[in-house]
N, C-alpha and C positions, 0 to 999 in steps of 0.2 A: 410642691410637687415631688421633691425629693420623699419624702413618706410615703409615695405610694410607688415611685416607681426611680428608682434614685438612678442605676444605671440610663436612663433614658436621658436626665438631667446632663448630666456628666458627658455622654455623645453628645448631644445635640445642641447643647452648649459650646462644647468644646470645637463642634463640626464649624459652627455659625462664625466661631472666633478665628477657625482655621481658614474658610475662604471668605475672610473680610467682611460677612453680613453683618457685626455685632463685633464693637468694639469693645473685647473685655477688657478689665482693670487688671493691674500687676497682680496681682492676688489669685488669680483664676487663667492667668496663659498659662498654666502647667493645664492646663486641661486640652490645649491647643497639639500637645507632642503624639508623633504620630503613633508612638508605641502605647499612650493612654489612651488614644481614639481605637487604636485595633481592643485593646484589652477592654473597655466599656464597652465597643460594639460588639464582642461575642457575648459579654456576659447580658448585653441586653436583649440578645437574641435567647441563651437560655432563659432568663425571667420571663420573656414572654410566652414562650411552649409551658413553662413551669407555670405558668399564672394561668394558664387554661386547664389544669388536669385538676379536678374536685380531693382534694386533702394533702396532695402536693403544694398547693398555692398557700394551706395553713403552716404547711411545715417551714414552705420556702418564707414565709410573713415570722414566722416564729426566730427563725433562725436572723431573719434581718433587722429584730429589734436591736439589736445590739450594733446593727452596721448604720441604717439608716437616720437614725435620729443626731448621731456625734456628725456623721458626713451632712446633714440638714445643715446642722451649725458651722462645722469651717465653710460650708459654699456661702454663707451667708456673710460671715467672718472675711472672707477671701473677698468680695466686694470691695471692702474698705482697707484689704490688705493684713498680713499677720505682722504689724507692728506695735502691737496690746494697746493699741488706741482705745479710747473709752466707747468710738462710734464702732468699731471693729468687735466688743464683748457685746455690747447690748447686741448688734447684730446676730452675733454666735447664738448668745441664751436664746432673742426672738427667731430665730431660726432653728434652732433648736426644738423651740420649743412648738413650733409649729410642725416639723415634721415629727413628732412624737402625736399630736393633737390627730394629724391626717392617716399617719402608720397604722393608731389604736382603732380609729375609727374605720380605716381599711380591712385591718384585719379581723376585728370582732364581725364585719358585715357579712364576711365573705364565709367565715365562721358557722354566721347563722342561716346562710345559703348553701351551705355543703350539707346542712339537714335535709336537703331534697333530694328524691333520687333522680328525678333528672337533671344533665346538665346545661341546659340550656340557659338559664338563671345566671350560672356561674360564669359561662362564655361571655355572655353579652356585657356584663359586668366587669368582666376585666378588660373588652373591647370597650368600653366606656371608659375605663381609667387610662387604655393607649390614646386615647384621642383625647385625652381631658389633658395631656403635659406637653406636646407641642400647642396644641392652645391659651393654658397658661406662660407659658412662655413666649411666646407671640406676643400674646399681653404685656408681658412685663418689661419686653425689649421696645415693642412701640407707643403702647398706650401704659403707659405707669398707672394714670390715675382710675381710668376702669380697671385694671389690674388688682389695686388695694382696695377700689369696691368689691370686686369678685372674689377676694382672698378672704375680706372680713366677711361676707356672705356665707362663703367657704366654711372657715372656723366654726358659725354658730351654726349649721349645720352637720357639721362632724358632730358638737358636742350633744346636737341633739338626737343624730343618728347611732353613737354612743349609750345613751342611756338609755333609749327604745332597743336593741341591742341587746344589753347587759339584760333586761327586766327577761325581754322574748329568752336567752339563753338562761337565766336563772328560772325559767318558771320551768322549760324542758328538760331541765336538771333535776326539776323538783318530778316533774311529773313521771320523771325516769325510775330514777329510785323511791317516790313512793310507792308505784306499780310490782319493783322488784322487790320491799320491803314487803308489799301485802301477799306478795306472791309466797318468800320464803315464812312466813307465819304460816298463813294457807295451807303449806305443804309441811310446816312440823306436825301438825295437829292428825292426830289418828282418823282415821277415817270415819270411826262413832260417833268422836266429838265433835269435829266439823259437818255431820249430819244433823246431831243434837243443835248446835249450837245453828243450825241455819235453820230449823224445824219454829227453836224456840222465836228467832227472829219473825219467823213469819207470823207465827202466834201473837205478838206482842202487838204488830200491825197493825193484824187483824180486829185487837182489843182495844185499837187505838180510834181506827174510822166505827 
């Protein structure tokens, strides 16, 4: 959950720890202090105005590769505590590595829904990912084991949300600048030539049927 909405993690984590719902491990009460819960909760109040506005929400995705995916792995890490335990690294990497999986897959979707001019697409979307991390979390505080069913679920859906994705933005890429490649051709050629040369086309056509 942290990949798609990390500040959210961090409060409502920290909130659960603070008035006793959810006993966190030594590794994760710094998430409990009241100066991290004020500093999480405003920053989760601007990610969420920012995760509404169509190409702000890219820029804000772009800028938290670099945040999201390391904090994915110390919360994961912090679980088991930062004493380089071998259960505390494979933690990190699989956390890591998961919030990298959910981030790429967040941000390439939202990506390919800012190609619309309207924004409706884009709200409802990110209202979907506010309601998808107190429920993950719910999850994983009460129910572990449908938790790790909905996580693995999760994953192979990213990655296949990912590559549907990738294809839709690379074909729009292609279909961008081949338009403006025919366009600037189009427009070197004199005006005789590209008469002639659309004359002879039709002719050939015509010799064809």
């Amino acid at each position: 959950a942290s990949g798609m909405r990390l500040y959210a993690v961090v409060f409502l984590t920290g909130l659960a720890g603070y008035l006793g719902w959810v006993p966190l491990p030594d590794g994760l009460k710094l998430l409990e202090q009241p100066a991290l819960l004020w500093a999480s909760g405003i920053m989760l109040a601007v990610e969420f105005l920012a995760d509404k506005i169509p190409v702000v929400d890219s820029m804000w995705d772009a800028v938290h590769t670099f945040i999201r995916v390391p904090a994915g792995a110390a919360l994961a890490a912090g679980v088991f505590g930062f004493d380089g335990s071998q259960m505390a690294l494979v933690a990190g990497l699989m956390g890591g590595t998961l919030a990298a999986t959910s981030h790429a897959a967040k941000a390439s979707t939202r990506a390919a829904v800012n190609t619309s001019p309207e924004p409706f697409s884009n709200i409802g979307l990110s209202l979907l990912g506010d309601a998808a991390v107190p429920t993950l979390l719910w999850l994983a505080w009460e129910h572990p084991l449908g938790f790790a069913v909905v996580l693995g679920v999760g994953v192979l859906a990213s990655v296949v949300l990912l590559v549907l994705t990738f294809k839709f933005l690379r074909a729009l890429l292609r279909r961008l600048f081949g338009r403006s490649a025919g366009a600037e051709n189009g427009a070197d050629m004199p005006m005789p030539v590209r008469g002639r040369l659309t004359n002879e086309t039709r002719a050939d056509r015509a010799a064809e049927v």
